[in-house]
C-alpha positions as CSV (number, residue, x, y, z in Angstrom):
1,X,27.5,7.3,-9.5
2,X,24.4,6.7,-8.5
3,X,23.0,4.5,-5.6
4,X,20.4,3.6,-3.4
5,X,19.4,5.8,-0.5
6,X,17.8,6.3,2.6
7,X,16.8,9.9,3.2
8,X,15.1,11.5,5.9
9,X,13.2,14.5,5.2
10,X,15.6,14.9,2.0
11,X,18.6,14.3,3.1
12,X,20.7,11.4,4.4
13,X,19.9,10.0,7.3
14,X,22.0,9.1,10.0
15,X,21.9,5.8,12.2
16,X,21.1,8.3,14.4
17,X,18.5,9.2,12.6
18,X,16.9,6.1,12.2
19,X,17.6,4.0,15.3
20,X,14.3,5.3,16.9
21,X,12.2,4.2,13.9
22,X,13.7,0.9,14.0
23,X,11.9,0.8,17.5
24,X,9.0,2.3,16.4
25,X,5.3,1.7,14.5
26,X,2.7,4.2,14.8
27,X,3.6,5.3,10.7
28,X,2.1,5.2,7.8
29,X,3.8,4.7,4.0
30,X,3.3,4.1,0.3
31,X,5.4,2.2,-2.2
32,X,6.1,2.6,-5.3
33,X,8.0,1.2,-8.6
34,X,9.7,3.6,-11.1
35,X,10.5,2.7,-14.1
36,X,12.6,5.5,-16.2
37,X,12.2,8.1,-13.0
38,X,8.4,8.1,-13.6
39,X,5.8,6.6,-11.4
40,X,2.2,5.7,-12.3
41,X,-0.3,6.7,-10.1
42,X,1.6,9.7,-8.4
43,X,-1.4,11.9,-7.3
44,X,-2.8,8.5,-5.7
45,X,0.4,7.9,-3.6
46,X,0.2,11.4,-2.5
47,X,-2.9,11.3,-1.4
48,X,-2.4,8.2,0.3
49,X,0.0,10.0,2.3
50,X,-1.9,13.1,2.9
51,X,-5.3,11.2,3.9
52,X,-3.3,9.0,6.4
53,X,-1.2,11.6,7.7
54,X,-4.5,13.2,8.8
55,X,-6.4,10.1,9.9
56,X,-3.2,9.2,12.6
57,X,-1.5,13.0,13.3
58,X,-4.2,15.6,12.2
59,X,-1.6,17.1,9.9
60,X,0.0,16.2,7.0
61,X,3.6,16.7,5.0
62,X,2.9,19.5,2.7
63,X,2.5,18.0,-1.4
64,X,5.3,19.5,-2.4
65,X,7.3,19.0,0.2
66,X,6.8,15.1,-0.4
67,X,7.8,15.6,-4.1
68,X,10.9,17.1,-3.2
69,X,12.3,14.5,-0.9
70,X,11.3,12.0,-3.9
71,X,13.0,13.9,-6.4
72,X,15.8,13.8,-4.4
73,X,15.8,10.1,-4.0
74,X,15.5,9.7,-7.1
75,X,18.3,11.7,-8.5
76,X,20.7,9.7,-6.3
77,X,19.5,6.4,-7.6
78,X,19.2,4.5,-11.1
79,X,16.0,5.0,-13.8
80,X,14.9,1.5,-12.4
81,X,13.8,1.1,-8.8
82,X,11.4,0.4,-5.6
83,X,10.9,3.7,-3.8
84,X,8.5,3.5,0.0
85,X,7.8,6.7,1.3
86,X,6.7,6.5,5.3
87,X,5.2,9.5,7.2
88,X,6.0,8.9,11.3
89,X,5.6,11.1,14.2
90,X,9.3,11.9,16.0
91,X,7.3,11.9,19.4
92,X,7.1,8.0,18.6
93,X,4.7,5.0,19.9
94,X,2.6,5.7,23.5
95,X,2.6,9.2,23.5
96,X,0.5,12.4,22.8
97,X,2.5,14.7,20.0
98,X,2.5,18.6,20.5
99,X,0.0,20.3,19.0
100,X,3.0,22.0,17.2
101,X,4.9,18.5,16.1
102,X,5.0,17.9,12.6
103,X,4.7,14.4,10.8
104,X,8.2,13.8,9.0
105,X,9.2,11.9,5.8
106,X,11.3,8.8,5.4
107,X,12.4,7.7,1.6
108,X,14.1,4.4,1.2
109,X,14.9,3.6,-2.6
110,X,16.4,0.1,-3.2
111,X,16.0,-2.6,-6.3
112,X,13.5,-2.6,-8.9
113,X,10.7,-5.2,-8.3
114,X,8.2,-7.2,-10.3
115,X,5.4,-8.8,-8.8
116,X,5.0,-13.0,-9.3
117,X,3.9,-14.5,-12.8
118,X,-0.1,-15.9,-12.0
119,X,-1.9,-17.9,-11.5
120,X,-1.8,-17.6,-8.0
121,X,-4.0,-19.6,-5.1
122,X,-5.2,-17.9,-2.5
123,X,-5.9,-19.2,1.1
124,X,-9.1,-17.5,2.9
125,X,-8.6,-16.3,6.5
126,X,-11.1,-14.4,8.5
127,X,-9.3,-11.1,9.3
128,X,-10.2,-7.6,9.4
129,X,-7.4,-5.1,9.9
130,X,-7.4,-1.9,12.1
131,X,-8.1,1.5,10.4
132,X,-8.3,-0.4,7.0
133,X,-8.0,2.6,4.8
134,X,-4.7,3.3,6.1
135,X,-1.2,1.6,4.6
136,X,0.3,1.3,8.1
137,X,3.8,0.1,9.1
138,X,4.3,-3.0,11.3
139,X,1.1,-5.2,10.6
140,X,2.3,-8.8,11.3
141,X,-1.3,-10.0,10.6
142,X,-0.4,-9.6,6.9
143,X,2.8,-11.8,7.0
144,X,1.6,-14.4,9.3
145,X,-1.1,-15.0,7.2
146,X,1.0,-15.0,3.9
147,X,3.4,-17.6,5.6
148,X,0.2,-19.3,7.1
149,X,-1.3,-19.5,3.4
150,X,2.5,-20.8,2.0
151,X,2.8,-23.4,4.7
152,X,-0.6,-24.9,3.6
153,X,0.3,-25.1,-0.2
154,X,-1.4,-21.8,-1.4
155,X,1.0,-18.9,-2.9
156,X,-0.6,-16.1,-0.8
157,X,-3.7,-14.8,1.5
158,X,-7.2,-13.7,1.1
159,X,-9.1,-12.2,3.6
160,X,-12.7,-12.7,4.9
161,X,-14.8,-10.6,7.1
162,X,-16.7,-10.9,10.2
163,X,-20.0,-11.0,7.8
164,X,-18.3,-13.3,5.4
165,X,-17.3,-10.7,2.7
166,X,-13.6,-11.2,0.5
167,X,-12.2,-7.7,1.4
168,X,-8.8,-7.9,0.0
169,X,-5.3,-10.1,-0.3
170,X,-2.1,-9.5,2.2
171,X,-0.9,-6.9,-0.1
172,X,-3.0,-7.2,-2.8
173,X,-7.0,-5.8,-4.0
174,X,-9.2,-8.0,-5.3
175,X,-11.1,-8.1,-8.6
176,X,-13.9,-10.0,-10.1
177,X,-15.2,-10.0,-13.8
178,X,-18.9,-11.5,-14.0
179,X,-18.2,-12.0,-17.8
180,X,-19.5,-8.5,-18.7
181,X,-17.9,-6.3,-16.0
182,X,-15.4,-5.4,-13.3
183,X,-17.0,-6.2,-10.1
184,X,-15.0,-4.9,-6.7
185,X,-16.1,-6.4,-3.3
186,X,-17.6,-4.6,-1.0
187,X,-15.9,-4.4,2.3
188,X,-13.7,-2.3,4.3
189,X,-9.9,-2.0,2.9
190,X,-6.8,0.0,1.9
191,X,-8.0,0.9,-1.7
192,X,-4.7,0.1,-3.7
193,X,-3.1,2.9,-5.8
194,X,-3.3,0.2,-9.0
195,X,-6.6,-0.8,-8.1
196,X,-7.1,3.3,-8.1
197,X,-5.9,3.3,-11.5
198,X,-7.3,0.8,-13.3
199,X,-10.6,2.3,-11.9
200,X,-10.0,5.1,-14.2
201,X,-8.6,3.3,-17.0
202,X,-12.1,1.1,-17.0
203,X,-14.1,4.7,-17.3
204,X,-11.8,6.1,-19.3
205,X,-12.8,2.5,-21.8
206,X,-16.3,2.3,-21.2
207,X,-15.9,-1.0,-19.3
208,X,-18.6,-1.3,-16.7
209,X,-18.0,-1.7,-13.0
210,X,-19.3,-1.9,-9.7
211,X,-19.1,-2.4,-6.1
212,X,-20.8,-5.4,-4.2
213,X,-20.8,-7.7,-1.9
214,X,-18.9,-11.2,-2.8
215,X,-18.3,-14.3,-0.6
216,X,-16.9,-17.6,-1.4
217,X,-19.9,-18.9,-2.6
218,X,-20.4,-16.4,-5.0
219,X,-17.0,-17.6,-6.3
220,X,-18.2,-20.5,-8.7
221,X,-20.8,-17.5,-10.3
222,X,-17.9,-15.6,-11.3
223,X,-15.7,-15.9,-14.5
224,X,-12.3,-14.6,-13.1
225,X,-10.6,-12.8,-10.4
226,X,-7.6,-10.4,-10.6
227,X,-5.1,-9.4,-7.6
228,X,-3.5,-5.7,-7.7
229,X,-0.4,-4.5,-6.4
């Protein structure tokens, strides 16, 4: 029978286990959907993993030690599912790691998702979020301003910077087409494993694209925007 699971470095974990994590936030993860035990994009999730990993612990969970503890998620749960992997440190939150500690792998499976049918509004808040290019556990910036953005009639958040540049949504890139081409904002973010793949699908078509600068009042100029997750 299969099921869903929690596993910590391939194997069941134990409340034991995972009571320290419950406590703790100095992690890093990636999520995923599989759909007939495939997932798109699997070289960008585990490098996502590996480039954090180094960024926050100067080491990283070998590849295919990471595909292991996947597979054996996966072989416990249905075709269909929602897989997050997260990378901690067992020395936990407010304290220097041995140089011989080794980052360690959490996988939680658990129902299939689909994101919500568009059109979607979008509230702009002025945010900028620490270390960016990291997917980092525990940032209740992104869900206060969701709820913020819900609470004012919007169905999520978009986020300005300091300079007044869009960067990205609460969960989501951010796309523009200028009626000829894909055009990505220019700003500091956590570059999306979709938004990773649809860069390669828009090469791999011929479909032009770059990278700029875009504000709200560039908005109006623009034919339509995209959000990827």
């Amino acid at each position: 029978m299969s099921s869903f699971v929690v596993h910590r470095d391939g194997h069941a974990a134990s409340a034991g286990d995972l009571a320290p994590l419950a406590f703790a936030g100095y992690a890093h993860f990636t999520a995923m959907q599989v759909r007939g035990g495939l997932v798109r994009g699997l070289d960008l999730h585990l490098e996502r993993l590996r480039s954090a990993s180094l960024e926050l612990f100067g080491r990283a969970v070998p590849d295919d030690r990471v595909r292991a503890c996947l597979r054996a998620a996966l072989r416990a749960g249905p075709a269909d599912l929602s897989l997050r992997a997260t990378v901690y440190s067992p020395a936990g939150d407010f304290t220097v790691a041995s140089a011989e500690e080794e980052p360690e792998l959490l996988v939680r499976t658990g129902p299939a998702a689909t994101g919500p049918a568009g059109p979607l509004s979008l509230a702009a808040f002025e945010h900028e979020r620490f270390l960016p290019a990291v997917k980092q556990v525990g940032e209740a910036a992104k869900t206060y301003y969701l709820r913020q953005a819900v609470a004012r009639g919007f169905d999520d958040a978009a986020f300005v910077d300091r300079r007044g540049r869009l960067s990205e949504g609460s969960i989501w890139n951010l796309a523009f087409w200028d009626g000829s081409g894909v055009v990505w904002p220019e700003a500091e973010m956590l570059v999306g494993t979709t938004m990773g793949i649809v860069r390669r699908q828009l090469d791999r078509l011929g479909v032009p694209q770059r990278v700029e600068e875009v504000g709200l009042a560039d908005l109006p100029s623009l034919a339509g925007a995209v959000v990827l997750n």
